[in-house]
C-alpha positions, 0 to 999 in steps of 0.5 A: 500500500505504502509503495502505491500511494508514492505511485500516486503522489507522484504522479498526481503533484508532479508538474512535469515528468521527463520521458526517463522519469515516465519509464521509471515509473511504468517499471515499478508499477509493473513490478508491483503489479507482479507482486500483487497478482504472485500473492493472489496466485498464492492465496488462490492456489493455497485454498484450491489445496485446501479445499481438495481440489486437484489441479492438473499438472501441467496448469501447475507448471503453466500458471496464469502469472508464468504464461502473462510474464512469458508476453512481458519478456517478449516485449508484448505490448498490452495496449492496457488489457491485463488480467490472469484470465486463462481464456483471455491469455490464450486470446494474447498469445494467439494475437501475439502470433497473429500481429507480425502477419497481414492475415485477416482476424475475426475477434468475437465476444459479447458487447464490452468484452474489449474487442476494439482494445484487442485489435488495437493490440494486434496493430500495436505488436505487428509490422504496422504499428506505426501507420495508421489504426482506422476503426469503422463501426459498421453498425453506425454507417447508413446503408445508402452511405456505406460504400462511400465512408468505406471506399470515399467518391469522386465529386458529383457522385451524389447530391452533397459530394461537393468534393473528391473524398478518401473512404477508410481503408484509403485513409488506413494505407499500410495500416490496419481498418478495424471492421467493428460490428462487422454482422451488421454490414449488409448484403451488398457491402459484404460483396463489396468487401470480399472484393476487396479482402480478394483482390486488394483495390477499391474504386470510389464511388462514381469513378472507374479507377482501380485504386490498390490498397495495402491494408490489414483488416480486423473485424469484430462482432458480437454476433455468431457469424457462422450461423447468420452463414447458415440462415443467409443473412452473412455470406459464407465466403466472407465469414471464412476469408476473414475468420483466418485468425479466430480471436474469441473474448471472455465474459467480465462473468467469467472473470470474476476474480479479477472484477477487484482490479478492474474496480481499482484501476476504474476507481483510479481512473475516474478520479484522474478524469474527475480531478479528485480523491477515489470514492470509497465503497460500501461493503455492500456496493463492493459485494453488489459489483461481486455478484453482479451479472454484467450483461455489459461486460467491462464497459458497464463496470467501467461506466458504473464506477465513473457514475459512482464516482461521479455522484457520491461524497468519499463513500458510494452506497448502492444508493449511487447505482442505476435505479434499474439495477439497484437492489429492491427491498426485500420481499418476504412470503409467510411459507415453509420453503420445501421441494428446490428451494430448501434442498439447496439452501439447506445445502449452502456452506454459508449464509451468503450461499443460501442467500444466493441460491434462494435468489436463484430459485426466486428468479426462476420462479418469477420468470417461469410464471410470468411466461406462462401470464403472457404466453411466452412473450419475451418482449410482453414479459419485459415490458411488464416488469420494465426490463432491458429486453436483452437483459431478459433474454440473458436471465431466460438462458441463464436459467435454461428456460425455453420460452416456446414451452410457456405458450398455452396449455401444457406449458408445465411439461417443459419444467424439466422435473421440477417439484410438484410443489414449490413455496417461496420464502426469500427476497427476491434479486435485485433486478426483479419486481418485488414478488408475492407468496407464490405457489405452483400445483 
């Protein structure tokens, strides 16, 4: 702790640093970095002991902290990602061998998982660093006006081309074009960009010369583009030309036991941005972005510390967060918990487990019921409870619930050898409306 806060003074009350003073400090902080994460690895690996847990030998010989300071000693350039995640270390090392070459890559993950960051890391450690990086969200572009921003025009193309115009991937010669939300591209811009992964030249919009280009491409998308080949709706020959190099990111779920250090470096981060001290949270706001799902991945976590930070005093409560993700009061029925809901609470090695899985139980229930009140209707079942549609979804497939089941009678036989009778006595989640005594016959 003491060692971090010189970090901090210094970086904060110095009025000037010179480039040896920068590299000076980026040493030690990266060396304390290493020496955090070693006694996390440590704590980590003496439960996983404790708790009996074998663990393969050759993770043992590989361990997250050997394979990220094998990068370092090569000289891999981060770009700012960083975490012991294996999923997101194997990810490094396949953009490490990837970035030297001029192959297409693909990078799939859910939305905030760090895809634009990822690219930026394949341009960073290839040849090209130092020419342009030039990022297109393919999503954002109209379609009448895709093929210019992509390929540029010649003057009197349109109405409104007033001048000649460079399109992106002229703009991005000898560098690297980031194709963000590449699923979104239509049919007839997904042609025109197979031409281009094939022969290496455009032409701009109202003009007939060929214009070469030596451009390295990186898409990006939070889509599976490989069943869209199937259904029609992305061509197959594109999906292939540019998934050479397949790049896939992990859930901000999936890393959980690194959400304390993106919390710090957030923390940090937003209090440079706001020019003042990092707020302090609650114990129950630290246990909250624990638990939390994080449909947005990292970018929500990020985005949830700057708002903290931004509306709270020193400390931030749960007070702080956004009224629809803010934990509701607790509702409580009157009935003997029996069938699921006891057998997994009785189950629970501590109070916060049984919590947990009462919560879990109470959520199903809830979605189950209000399934079958709208017959099966997703979008109805949001509105109702006033929820992010997608978030819904997120909720329905982490439970395993199939929504087709709930529509009319015999809705029952899709629940999967449930109890025949369930009473729920607990409080409900966060995220959910408060819910009355429930029972199912």
């Amino acid at each position: 702790m003491e060692k971090i806060e010189i970090l901090r003074s210094t970086l904060r009350w110095s009025s000037r640093l010179e480039r040896a003073d920068i590299e000076k400090l980026l040493k030690q902080a990266t060396t304390l970095r290493d020496e955090v994460m070693g006694l996390s690895h440590k704590e980590r690996f003496v439960q996983a002991a404790a708790g009996g847990e074998a663990i393969p030998q050759e993770e043992v010989e590989r361990m997250p902290r050997e394979r990220r300071q094998a990068l370092l000693e090569r000289s891999f350039i981060f770009e700012g990602t960083f975490g012991d995640n294996p999923k997101l270390l194997e990810s490094l090392e396949t953009a490490e061998k990837a970035a030297p070459t001029d192959l297409p890559v693909l990078i799939d993950g859910e939305s905030g998982t760090g895809k634009e960051l990822m690219a930026k890391v394949i341009h960073a450690n290839g040849s090209r660093q130092d020419r342009p990086f030039i990022s297109v969200n393919c999503g954002a572009i109209p379609d009448s006006l895709l093929e210019s921003e992509l390929f540029g025009h010649k003057k009197g193309a349109f109405t409104g081309a007033s001048s000649d115009r460079r399109g992106k991937f002229e703009s991005a010669h000898t560098g690297t074009i980031f194709l963000d939300e590449i699923g979104e591209l239509p049919l007839t811009g997904q042609v025109k960009l197979l031409r281009v992964l094939e022969a290496h030249e455009i032409q701009r919009v109202g003009s007939d010369e060929v214009i070469a280009v030596d451009t390295r491409i990186v898409a990006a998308t939070n889509k599976d583009l490989r069943s869209m080949s199937k259904e029609g709706t992305f061509r197959e020959d594109l999906f292939y030309r540019l998934s050479v190099i397949h790049v896939s990111l992990p859930a901000l779920r999936e890393r959980r036991d690194e959400i304390p250090l993106l919390v710090a470096y957030f923390s940090d981060e937003a209090a440079g941005m706001l020019k003042r001290r990092p707020v302090r949270l609650t114990p129950r706001l630290r246990d909250f972005l624990m638990h939390y799902d994080y449909p947005g991945n990292i970018r929500e976590l990020r985005n949830l510390l700057y708002r903290v930070s931004c509306l709270a005093g020193d400390t931030a409560d749960l007070a702080h967060l956004p009224q629809d993700i803010r934990p509701k009061p607790a509702a409580l029925a009157t009935v003997v918990p029996i069938g699921p809901v006891g057998a997994v609470s009785a189950l629970a090695t501590s109070l916060s487990e049984a919590k947990r899985a009462a919560s879990d139980e109470a959520e199903r229930a809830f979605l189950e019921r209000g399934l079958q009140e709208v017959g099966g209707t997703v979008a109805e079942l949001a509105r109702r409870c006033d929820m992010n549609r997608s978030h819904l979804q997120m909720l329905l497939k982490k439970h395993g619930i199939i929504r087709r089941i709930f529509g009319g009678r015999g809705w029952r036989k899709g629940q999967r050898g449930r109890g025949t009778a369930v009473a729920v006595c607990m409080a409900l989640p966060p995220y959910m409306p408060a819910l009355a005594t429930t029972s199912h016959s």
